[in-house]
Structures are given as structure tokens and as C-alpha cells.
N, C-alpha and C positions, 0 to 999 in steps of 0.2 A: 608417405604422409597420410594421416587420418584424414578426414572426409568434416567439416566443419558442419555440427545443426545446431538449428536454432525454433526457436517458436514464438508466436504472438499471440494474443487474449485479450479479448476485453474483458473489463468486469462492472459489474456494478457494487460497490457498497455502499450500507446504511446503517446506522446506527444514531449513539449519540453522545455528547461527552458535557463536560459544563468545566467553566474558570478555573481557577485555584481560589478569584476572588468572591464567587460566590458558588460553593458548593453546593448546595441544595437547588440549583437553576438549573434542571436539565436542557437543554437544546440539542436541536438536530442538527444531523451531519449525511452529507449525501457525497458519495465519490464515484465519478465514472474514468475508468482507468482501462489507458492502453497499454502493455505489458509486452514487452522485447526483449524477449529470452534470447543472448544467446552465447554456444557453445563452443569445445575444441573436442574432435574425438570422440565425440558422444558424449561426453562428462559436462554439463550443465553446473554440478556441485562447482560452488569456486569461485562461481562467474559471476559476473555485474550484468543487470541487462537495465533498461533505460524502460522510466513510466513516464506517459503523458497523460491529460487526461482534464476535469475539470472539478473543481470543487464546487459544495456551497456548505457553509457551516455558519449556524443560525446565529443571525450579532455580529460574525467576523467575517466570512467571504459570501458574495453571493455569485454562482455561476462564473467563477473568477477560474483560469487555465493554471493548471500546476504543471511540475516538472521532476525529475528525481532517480532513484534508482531503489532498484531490488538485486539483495544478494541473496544466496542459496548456499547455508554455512552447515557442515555436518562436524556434529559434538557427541556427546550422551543422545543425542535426538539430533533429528531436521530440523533447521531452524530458518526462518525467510524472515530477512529485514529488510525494510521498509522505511525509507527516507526521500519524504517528498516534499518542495518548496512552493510559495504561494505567495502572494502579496493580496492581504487583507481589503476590506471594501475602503478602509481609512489611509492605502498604501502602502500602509504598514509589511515589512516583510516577515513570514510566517513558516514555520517549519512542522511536518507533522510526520513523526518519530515513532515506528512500532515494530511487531515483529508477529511472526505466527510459528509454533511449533507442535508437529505432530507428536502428539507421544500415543504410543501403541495404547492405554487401557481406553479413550475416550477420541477415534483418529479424527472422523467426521466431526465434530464438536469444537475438538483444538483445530484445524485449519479450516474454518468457515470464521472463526474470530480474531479480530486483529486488534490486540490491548493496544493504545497506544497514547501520545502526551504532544502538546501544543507547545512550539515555542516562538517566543517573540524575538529575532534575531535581527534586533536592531546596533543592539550594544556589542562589545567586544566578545562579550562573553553571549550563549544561548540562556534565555532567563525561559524556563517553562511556565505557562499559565494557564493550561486547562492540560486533563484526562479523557479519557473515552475508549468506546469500542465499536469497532465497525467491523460488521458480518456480512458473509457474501450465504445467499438465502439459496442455500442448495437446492430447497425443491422450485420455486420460481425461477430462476437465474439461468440453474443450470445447461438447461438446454441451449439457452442464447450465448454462452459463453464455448460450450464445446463447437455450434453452429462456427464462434468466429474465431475456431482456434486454427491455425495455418504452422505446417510443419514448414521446414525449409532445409535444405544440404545445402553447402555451402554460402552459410549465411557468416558475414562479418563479424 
């Protein structure tokens, strides 16, 4: 039997997205995220690992705790998505939906940004109502994030 790893990180993103109802309102977006990689075999591609972490998005959460997952899909490109849950400063429950893909002509660039869409997932269905992008700030970040990265064997 292979030997199970896994990894952790924290991250900070920042950036900033605005409604669908009023387009031209930028606001900020702040996420600090705990990231639980983990594997079978060495092969991480495939896997679900579990984010925690805390939001605050200007208007809709402040300092509110999220929850979610990250998966790690290989296609044409690497791709990481990104689906985290929230409940707004109004209650309200809150989805935030994106993804990051390396592509070889620009690598640095595409995985430091995370395009991604706001939904209000009150109703049956997810109704989206805000855009944005959140960047993890390579030259600042970086160091604090390798600091908290933690290999593991035999991790769950």
C-alpha cells in the first residue's frame, strides 16, 4: 500500500468584486484561508481537501468564518477550484465560487489570481449576485505562507 500525503497553508487573499446590482461599486474583499491538502499515493490531483478560514466582503460579511473545499482537476491545464460557504452580516447564506488555472505562457500571474462569482443561496436554485478577483500577493505573502506550509505522511 502507498504511503498517504497531505499538506496545509494558510493564505491570505485580497482583492475586490462589486454586485451584479450595481456594477460600477467596487468593494473590497479580504480572505484568510486555511487549506487541507490532502492525498493517496503521492497524487494530490483528484482530491478534495477542506478550506477554513474567515471572510470579510465590503456590504456583505464582515470578519464572518467560512467553510468549503478545494479541488485539484487536471484538463488542457491545472485547474483549482474553489468553493467556499458564508453567511452574510444580514444571515443571509453566501457562496463564493472560483477557480485558478496555470497555463504555461503567463504561470505566476494565472495562479496568484482567483476570478471568481458571489451567490445568494437562499432559494432552490444558486442565484449569483456579485463578480470579483482575489490575488494571493506573491511578493508580500509569500514568505508567510511557505513559513506555514506542513508536509504530512500518512495524512487522512
Amino acid at each position: 500500500m502507498l504511503p498517504r500525503f497531505g499538506a496545509t497553508v494558510q493564505l491570505a487573499l485580497r482583492g475586490h468584486f462589486h454586485l451584479l446590482a450595481a456594477p460600477l461599486e467596487d468593494r473590497a474583499i479580504d480572505c484568510a484561508l486555511a487549506v487541507n491538502l490532502h492525498g493517496a499515493g503521492g497524487a494530490l490531483l483528484g482530491r478534495v481537501g477542506r478550506v477554513t478560514g474567515e471572510v470579510s466582503a465590503e456590504g456583505v460579511a464582515t470578519e464572518r468564518p467560512l467553510a468549503g473545499t478545494v479541488a485539484l482537476r487536471r484538463g488542457a491545464y491545472t485547474r483549482l477550484l474553489l468553493a467556499l460557504r458564508f453567511d452574510g452580516d444580514d444571515g443571509a447564506p453566501r457562496a463564493l465560487r472560483g477557480y485558478v488555472e496555470a497555463l504555461p505562457a503567463a504561470p505566476l500571474a494565472t495562479v496568484t489570481e482567483v476570478p471568481f462569482s458571489l451567490y445568494d443561496v437562499r432559494a432552490d436554485e444558486d442565484d449569483e449576485v456579485g463578480r470579483g478577483v482575489l490575488r494571493f500577493d506573491a511578493r508580500g505573502e509569500l514568505g508567510a505562507a511557505l513559513r506555514s506550509l506542513r508536509l504530512r505522511v500518512g495524512a487522512a
